[in-house]
C-alpha positions as protocol buffer text, in pm:
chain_id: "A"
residue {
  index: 1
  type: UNK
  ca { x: 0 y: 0 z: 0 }
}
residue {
  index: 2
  type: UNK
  ca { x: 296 y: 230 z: 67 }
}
residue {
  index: 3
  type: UNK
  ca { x: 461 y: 133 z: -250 }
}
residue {
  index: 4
  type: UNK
  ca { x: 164 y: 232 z: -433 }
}
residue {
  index: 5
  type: UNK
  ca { x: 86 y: 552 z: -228 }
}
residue {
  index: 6
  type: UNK
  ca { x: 449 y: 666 z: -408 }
}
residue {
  index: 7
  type: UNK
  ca { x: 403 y: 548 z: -745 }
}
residue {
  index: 8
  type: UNK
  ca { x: 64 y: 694 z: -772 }
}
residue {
  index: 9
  type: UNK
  ca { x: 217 y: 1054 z: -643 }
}
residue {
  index: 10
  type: UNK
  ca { x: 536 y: 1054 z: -901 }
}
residue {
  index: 11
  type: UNK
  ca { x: 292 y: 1011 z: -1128 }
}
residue {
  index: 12
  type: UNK
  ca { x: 29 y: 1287 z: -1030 }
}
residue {
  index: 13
  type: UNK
  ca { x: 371 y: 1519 z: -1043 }
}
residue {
  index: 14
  type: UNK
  ca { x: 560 y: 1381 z: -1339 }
}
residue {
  index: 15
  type: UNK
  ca { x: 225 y: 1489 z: -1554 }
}
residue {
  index: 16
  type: UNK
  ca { x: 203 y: 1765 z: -1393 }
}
residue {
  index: 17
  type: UNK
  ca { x: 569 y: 1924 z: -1448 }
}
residue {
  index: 18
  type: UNK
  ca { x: 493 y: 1803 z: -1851 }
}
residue {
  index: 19
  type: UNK
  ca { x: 200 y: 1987 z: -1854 }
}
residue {
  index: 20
  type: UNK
  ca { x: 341 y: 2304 z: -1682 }
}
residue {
  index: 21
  type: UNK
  ca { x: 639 y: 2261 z: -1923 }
}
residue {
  index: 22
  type: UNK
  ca { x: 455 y: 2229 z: -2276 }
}
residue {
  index: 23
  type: UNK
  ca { x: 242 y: 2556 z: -2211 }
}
residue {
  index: 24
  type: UNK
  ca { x: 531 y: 2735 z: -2079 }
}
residue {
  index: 25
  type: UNK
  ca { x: 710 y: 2618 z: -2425 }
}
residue {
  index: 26
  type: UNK
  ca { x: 392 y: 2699 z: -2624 }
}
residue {
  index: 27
  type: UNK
  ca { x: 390 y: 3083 z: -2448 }
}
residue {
  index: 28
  type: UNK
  ca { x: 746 y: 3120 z: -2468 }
}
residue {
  index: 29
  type: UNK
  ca { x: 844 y: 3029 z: -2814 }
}
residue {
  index: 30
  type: UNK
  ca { x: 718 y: 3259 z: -3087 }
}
residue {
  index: 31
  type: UNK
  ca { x: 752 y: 3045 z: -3354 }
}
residue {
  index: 32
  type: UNK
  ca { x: 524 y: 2779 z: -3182 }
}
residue {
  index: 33
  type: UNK
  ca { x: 274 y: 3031 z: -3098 }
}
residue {
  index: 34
  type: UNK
  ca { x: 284 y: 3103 z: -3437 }
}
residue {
  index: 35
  type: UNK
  ca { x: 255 y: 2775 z: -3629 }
}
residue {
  index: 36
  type: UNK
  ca { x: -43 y: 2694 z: -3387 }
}
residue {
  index: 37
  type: UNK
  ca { x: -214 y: 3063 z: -3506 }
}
residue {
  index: 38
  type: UNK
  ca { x: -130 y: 2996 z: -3866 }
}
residue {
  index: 39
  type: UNK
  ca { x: -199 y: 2615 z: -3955 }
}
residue {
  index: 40
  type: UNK
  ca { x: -530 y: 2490 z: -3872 }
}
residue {
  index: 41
  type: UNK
  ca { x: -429 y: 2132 z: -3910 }
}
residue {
  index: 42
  type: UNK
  ca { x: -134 y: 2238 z: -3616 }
}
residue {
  index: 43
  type: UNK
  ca { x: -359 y: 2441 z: -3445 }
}
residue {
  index: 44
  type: UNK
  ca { x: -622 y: 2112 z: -3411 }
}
residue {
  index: 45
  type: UNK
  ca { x: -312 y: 1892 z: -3369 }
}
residue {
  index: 46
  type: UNK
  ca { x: -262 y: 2147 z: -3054 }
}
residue {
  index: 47
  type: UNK
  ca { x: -613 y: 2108 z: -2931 }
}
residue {
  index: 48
  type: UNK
  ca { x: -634 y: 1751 z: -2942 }
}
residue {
  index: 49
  type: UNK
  ca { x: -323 y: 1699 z: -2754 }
}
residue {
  index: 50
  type: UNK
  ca { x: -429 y: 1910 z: -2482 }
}
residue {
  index: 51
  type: UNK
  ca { x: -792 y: 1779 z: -2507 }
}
residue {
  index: 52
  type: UNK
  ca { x: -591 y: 1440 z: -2394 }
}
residue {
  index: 53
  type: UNK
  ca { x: -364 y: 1606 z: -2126 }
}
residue {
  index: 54
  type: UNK
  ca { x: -697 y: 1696 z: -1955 }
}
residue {
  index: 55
  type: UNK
  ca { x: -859 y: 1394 z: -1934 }
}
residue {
  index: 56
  type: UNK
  ca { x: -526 y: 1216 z: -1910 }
}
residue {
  index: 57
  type: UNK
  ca { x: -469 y: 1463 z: -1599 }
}
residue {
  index: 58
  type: UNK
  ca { x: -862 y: 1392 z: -1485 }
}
residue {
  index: 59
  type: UNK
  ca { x: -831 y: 998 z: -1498 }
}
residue {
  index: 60
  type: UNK
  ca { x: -524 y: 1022 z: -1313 }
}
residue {
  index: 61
  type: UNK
  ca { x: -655 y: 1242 z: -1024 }
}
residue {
  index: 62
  type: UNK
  ca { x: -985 y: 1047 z: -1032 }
}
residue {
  index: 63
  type: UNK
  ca { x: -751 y: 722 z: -1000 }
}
residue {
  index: 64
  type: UNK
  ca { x: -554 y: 882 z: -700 }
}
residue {
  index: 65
  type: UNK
  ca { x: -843 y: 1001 z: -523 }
}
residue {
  index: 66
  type: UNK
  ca { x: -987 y: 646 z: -570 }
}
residue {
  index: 67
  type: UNK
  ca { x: -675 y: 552 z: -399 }
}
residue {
  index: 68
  type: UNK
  ca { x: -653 y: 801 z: -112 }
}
residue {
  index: 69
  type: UNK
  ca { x: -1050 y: 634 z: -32 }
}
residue {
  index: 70
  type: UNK
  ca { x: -944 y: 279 z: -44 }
}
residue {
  index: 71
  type: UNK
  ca { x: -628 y: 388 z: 176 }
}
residue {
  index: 72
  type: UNK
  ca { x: -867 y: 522 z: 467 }
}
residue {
  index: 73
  type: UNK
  ca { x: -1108 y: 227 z: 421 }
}
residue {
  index: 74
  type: UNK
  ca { x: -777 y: 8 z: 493 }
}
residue {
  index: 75
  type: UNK
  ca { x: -620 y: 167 z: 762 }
}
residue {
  index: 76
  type: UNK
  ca { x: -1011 y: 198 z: 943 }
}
residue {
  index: 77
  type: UNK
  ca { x: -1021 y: -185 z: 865 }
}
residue {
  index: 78
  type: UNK
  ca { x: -620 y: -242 z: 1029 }
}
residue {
  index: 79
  type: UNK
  ca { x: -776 y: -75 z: 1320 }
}
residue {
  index: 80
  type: UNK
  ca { x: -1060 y: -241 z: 1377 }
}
residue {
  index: 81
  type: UNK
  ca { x: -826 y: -576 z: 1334 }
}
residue {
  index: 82
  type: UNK
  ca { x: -563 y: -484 z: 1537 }
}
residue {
  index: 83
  type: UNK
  ca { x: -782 y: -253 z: 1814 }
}
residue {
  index: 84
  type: UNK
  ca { x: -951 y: -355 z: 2078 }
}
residue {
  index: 85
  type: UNK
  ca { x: -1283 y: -176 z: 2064 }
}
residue {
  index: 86
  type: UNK
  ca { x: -1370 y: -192 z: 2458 }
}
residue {
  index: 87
  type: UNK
  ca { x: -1017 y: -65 z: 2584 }
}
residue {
  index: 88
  type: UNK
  ca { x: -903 y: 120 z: 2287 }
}
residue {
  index: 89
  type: UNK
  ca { x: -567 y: 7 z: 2246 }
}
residue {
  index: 90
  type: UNK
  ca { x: -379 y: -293 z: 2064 }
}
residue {
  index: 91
  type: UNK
  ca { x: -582 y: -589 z: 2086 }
}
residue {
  index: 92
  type: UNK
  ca { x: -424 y: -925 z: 2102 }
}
residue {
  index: 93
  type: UNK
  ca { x: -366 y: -973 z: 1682 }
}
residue {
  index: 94
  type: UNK
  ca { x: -216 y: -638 z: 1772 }
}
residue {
  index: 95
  type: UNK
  ca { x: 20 y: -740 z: 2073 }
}
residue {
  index: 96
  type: UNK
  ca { x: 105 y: -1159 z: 1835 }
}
residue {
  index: 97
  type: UNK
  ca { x: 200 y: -869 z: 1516 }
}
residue {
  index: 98
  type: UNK
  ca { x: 443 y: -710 z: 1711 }
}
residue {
  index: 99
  type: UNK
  ca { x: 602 y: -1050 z: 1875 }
}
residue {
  index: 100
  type: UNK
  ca { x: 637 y: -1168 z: 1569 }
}
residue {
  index: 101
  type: UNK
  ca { x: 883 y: -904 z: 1469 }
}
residue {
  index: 102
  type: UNK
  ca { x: 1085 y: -1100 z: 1630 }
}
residue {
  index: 103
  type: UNK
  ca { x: 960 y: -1473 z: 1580 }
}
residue {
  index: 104
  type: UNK
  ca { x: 1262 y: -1689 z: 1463 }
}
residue {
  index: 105
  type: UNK
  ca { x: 1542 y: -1475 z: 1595 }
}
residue {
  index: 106
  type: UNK
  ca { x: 1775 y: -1406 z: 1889 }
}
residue {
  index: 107
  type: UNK
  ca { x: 1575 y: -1244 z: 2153 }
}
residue {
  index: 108
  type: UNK
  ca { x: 1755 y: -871 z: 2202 }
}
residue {
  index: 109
  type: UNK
  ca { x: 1898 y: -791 z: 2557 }
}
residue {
  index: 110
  type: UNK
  ca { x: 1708 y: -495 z: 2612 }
}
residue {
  index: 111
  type: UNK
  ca { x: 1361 y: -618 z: 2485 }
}
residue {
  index: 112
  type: UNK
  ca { x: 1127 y: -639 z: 2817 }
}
residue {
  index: 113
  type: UNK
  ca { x: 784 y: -753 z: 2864 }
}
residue {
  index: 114
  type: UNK
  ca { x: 538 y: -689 z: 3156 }
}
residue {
  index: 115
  type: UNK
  ca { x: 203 y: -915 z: 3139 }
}
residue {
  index: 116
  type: UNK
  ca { x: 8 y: -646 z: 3394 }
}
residue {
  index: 117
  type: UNK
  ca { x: -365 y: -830 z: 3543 }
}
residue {
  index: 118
  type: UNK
  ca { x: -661 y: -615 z: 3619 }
}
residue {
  index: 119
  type: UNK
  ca { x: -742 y: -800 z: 3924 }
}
residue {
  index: 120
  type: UNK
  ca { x: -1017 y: -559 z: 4074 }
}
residue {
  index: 121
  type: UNK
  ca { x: -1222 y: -635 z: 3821 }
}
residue {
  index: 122
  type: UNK
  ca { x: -1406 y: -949 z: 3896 }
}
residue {
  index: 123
  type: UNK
  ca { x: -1504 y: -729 z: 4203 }
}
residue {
  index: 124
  type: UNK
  ca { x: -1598 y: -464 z: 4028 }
}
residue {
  index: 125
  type: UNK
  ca { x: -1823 y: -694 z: 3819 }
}
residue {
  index: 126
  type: UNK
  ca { x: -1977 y: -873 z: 4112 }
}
residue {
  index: 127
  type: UNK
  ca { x: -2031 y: -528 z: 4330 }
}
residue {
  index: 128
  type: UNK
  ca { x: -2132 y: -279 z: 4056 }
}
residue {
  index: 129
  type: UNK
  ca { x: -2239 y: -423 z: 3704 }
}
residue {
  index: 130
  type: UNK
  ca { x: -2081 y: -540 z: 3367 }
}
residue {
  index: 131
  type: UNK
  ca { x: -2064 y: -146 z: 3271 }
}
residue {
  index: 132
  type: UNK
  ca { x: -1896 y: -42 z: 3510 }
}
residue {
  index: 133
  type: UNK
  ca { x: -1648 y: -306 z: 3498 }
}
residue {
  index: 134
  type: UNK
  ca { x: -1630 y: -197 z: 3125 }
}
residue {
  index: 135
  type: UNK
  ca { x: -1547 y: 155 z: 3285 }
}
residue {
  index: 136
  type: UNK
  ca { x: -1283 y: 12 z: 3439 }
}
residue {
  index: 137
  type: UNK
  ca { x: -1129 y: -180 z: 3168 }
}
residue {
  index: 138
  type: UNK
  ca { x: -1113 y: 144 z: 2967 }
}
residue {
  index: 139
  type: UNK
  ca { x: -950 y: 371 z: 3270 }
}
residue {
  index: 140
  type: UNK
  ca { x: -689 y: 141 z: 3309 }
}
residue {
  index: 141
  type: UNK
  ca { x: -625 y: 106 z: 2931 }
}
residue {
  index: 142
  type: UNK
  ca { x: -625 y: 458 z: 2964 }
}
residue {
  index: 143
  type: UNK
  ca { x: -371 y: 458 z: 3238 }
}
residue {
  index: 144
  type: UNK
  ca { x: -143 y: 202 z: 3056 }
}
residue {
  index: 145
  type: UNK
  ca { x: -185 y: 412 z: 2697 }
}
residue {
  index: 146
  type: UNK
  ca { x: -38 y: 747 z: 2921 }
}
residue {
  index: 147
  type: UNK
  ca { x: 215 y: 594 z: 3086 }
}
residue {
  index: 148
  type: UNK
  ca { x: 392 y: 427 z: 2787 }
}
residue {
  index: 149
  type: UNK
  ca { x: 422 y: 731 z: 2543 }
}
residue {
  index: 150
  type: UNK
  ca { x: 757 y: 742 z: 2401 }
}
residue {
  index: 151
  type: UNK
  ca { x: 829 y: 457 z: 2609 }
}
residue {
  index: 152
  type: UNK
  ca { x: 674 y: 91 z: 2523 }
}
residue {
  index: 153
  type: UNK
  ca { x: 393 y: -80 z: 2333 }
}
residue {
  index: 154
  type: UNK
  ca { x: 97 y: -122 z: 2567 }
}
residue {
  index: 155
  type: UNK
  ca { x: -202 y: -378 z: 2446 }
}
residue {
  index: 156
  type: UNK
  ca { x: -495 y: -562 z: 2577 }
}
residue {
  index: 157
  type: UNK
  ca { x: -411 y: -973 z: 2580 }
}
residue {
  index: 158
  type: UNK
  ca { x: -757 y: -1076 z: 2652 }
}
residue {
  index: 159
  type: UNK
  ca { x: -984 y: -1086 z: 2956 }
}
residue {
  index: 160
  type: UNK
  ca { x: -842 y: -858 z: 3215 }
}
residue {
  index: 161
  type: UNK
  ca { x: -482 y: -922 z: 3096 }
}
residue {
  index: 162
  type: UNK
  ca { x: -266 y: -596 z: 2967 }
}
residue {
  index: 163
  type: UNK
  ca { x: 87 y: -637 z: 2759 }
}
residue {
  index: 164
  type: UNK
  ca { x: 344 y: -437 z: 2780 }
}
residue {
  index: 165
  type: UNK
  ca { x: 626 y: -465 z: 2523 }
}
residue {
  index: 166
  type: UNK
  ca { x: 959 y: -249 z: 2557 }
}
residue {
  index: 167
  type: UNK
  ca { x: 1174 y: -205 z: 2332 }
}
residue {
  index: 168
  type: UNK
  ca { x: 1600 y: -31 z: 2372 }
}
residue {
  index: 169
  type: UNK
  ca { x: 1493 y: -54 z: 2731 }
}
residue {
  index: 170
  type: UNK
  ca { x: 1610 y: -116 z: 3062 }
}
residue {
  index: 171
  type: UNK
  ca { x: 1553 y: -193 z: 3437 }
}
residue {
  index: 172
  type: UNK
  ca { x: 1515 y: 173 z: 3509 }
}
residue {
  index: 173
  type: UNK
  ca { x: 1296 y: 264 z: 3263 }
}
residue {
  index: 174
  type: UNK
  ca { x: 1072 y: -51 z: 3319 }
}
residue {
  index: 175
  type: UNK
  ca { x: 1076 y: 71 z: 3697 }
}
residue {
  index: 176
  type: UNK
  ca { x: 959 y: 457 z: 3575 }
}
residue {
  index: 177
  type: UNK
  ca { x: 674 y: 303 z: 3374 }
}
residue {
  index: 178
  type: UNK
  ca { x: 549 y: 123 z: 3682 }
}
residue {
  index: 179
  type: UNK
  ca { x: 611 y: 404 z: 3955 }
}
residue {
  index: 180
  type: UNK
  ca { x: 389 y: 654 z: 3700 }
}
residue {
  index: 181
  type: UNK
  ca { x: 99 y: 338 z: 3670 }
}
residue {
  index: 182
  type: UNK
  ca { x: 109 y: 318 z: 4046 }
}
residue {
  index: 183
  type: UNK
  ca { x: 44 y: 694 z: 4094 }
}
residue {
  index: 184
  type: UNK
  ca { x: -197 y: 712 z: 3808 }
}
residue {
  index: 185
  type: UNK
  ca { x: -391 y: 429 z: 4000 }
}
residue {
  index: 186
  type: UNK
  ca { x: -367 y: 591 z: 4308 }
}
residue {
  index: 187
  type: UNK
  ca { x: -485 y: 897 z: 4165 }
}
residue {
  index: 188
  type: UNK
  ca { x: -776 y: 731 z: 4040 }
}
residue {
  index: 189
  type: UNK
  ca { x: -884 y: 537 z: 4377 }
}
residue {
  index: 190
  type: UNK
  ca { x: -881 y: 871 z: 4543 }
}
residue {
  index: 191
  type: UNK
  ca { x: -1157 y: 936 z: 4353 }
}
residue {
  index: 192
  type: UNK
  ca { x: -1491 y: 757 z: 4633 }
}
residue {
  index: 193
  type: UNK
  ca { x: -1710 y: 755 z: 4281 }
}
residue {
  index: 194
  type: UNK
  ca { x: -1472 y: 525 z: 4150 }
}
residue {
  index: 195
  type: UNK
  ca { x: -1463 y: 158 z: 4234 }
}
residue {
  index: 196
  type: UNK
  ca { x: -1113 y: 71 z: 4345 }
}
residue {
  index: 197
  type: UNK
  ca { x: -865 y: -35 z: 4087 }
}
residue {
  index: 198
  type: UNK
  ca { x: -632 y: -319 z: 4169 }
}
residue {
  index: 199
  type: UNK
  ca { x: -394 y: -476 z: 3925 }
}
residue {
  index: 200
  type: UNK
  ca { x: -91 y: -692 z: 3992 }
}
residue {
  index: 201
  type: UNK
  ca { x: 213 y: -744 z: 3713 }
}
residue {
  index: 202
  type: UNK
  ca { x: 471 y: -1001 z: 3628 }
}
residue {
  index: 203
  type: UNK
  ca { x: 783 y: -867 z: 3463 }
}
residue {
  index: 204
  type: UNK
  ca { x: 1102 y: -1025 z: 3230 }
}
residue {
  index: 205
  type: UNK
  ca { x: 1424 y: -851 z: 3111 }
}
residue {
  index: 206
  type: UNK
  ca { x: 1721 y: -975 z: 3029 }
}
residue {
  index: 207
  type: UNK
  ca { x: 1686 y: -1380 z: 3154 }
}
residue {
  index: 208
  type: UNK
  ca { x: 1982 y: -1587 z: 3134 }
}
residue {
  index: 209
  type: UNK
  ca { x: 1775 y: -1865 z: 2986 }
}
residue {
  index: 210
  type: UNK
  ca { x: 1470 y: -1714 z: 2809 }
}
residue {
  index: 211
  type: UNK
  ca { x: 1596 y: -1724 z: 2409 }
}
residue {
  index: 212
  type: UNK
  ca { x: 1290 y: -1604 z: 2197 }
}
residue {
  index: 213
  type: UNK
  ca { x: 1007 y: -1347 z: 2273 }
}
residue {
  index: 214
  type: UNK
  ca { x: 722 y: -1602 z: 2304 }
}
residue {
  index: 215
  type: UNK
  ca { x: 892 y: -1797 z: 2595 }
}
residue {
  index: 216
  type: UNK
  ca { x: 1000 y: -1371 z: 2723 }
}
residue {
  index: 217
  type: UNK
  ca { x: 585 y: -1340 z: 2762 }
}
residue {
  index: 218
  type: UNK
  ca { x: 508 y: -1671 z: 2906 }
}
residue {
  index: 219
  type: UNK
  ca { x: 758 y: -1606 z: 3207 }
}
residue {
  index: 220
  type: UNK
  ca { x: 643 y: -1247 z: 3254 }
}
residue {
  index: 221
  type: UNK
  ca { x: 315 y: -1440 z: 3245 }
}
residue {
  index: 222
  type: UNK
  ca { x: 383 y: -1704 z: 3438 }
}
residue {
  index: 223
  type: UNK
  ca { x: 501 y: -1509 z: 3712 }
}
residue {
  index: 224
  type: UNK
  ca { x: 194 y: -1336 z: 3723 }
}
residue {
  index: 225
  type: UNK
  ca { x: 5 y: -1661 z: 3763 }
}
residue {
  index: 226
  type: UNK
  ca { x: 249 y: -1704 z: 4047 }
}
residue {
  index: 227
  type: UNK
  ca { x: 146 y: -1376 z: 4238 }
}
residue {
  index: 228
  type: UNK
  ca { x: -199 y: -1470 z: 4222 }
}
residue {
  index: 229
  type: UNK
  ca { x: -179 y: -1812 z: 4356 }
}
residue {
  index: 230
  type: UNK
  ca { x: 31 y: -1682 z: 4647 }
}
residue {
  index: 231
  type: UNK
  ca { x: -217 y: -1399 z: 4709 }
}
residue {
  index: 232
  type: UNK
  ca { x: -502 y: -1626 z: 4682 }
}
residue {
  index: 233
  type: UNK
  ca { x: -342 y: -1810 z: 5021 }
}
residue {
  index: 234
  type: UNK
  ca { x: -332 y: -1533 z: 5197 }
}
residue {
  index: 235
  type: UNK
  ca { x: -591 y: -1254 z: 5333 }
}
residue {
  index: 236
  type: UNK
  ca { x: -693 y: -933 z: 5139 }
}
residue {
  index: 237
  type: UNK
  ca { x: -424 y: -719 z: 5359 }
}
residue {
  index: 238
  type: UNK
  ca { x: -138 y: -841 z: 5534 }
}
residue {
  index: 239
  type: UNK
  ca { x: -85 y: -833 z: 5857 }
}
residue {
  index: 240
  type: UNK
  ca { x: 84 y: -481 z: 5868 }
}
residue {
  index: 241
  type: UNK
  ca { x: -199 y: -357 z: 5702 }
}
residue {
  index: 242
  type: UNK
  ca { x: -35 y: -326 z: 5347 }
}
residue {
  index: 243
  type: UNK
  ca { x: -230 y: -454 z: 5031 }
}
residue {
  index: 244
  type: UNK
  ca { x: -110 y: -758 z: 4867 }
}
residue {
  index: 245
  type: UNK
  ca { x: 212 y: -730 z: 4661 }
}
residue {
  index: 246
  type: UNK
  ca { x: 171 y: -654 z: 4302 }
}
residue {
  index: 247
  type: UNK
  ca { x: 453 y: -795 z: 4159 }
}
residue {
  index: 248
  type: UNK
  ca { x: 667 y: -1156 z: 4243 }
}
């Protein structure tokens, strides 16, 4: 589609410049002008040719603008794919197009990945309604979209599991993208209209054994499934009062 977007627009200018440049040359040179006043069979030579620039130059913009149409259809059709219309953010097509960037190849050192779980919202579900559950699938997405600007890929995985893909990254930075979620969270719990948002996360970076992406996301996954089961053994607070831990 790119390709095409390029030809097509050489072409729109290439005419173009060839039209510009055979009226300048008609204008210009006398002795053109002339032969086209004098000789009728130059002078209908001369209209026919331009008769054909015109609709040469019409079909072509009618073929571009035909273009520039089926080029917003697409891209509204690659977002509906690869969007997730609840959350509005990457869906999971969205989240497998990216990992498979780099399918097949040697998993970079500074790619990270942070599966994140919504994990208020069953609650939220149970308490309130499905809406505002919806509600809070959307803040969060929200959160998550704000948070990684200039600084990951954020998507929905399914369910109430969020992706987080970085890319040139490190530690730190991973760290900053969680401290800002936590006070964006916070921020939105102070709120008593809101039903409290609680989400736990399981990170990866740079593991000794981990070798391609897929098996990055399954331990950042895993380790999530790990938090839960050890915060399903315990109470709702510890015993200092502190919520359970977010991340194992």
């Amino acid at each position: 589609m790119k390709k095409l977007d390029i030809i097509k627009t050489i072409q729109l200018l290439v005419f173009s410049v060839l039209a510009i440049l055979c009226f300048v040359l008609i204008v210009a040179d006398s002795d053109v002008y002339q032969s086209i006043a004098v000789s009728k069979s130059v002078r209908l030579l001369s209209v026919l040719l331009w008769i054909s620039l015109f609709f040469s130059f019409l079909f072509i913009f009618i073929d571009f603008s035909v273009y520039v149409t089926q080029k917003k259809d697409y891209n509204a059709l690659d977002y509906a794919v690869h969007s997730d219309p609840l959350a509005k953010i990457a869906n999971r097509n969205g989240c497998d197009e990216l990992l498979e960037q780099y399918a097949d190849k040697p998993l970079p050192d500074d790619l990270g990945c942070i599966m994140f779980e919504l994990t208020s919202l069953y609650e939220t579900n149970k308490t309130y309604n499905r809406m505002a559950g919806n509600r809070q699938i959307r803040n969060f997405s929200i959160i998550l979209k704000m948070a990684s600007v200039n600084t990951c890929f954020v998507g929905r995985n399914g369910g109430n599991k969020f992706l987080a893909i970085f890319e040139n990254t490190s530690r730190e930075i991973m760290d900053e993208f969680l401290a800002r979620i936590d006070s964006k969270v916070i921020d939105h719990n102070s709120d008593p209209k809101n039903p409290k948002m609680t989400y736990s996360y399981g990170t990866a970076f740079h593991e000794v054994n981990v070798k391609e992406v897929t098996d990055l996301v399954a331990l950042s996954n895993r380790r999530l499934e790990m938090l839960r089961s050890l915060n399903a053994k315990e109470d709702d607070t510890t015993e200092d009062g502190d919520e359970n831990p977010k991340e194992i």
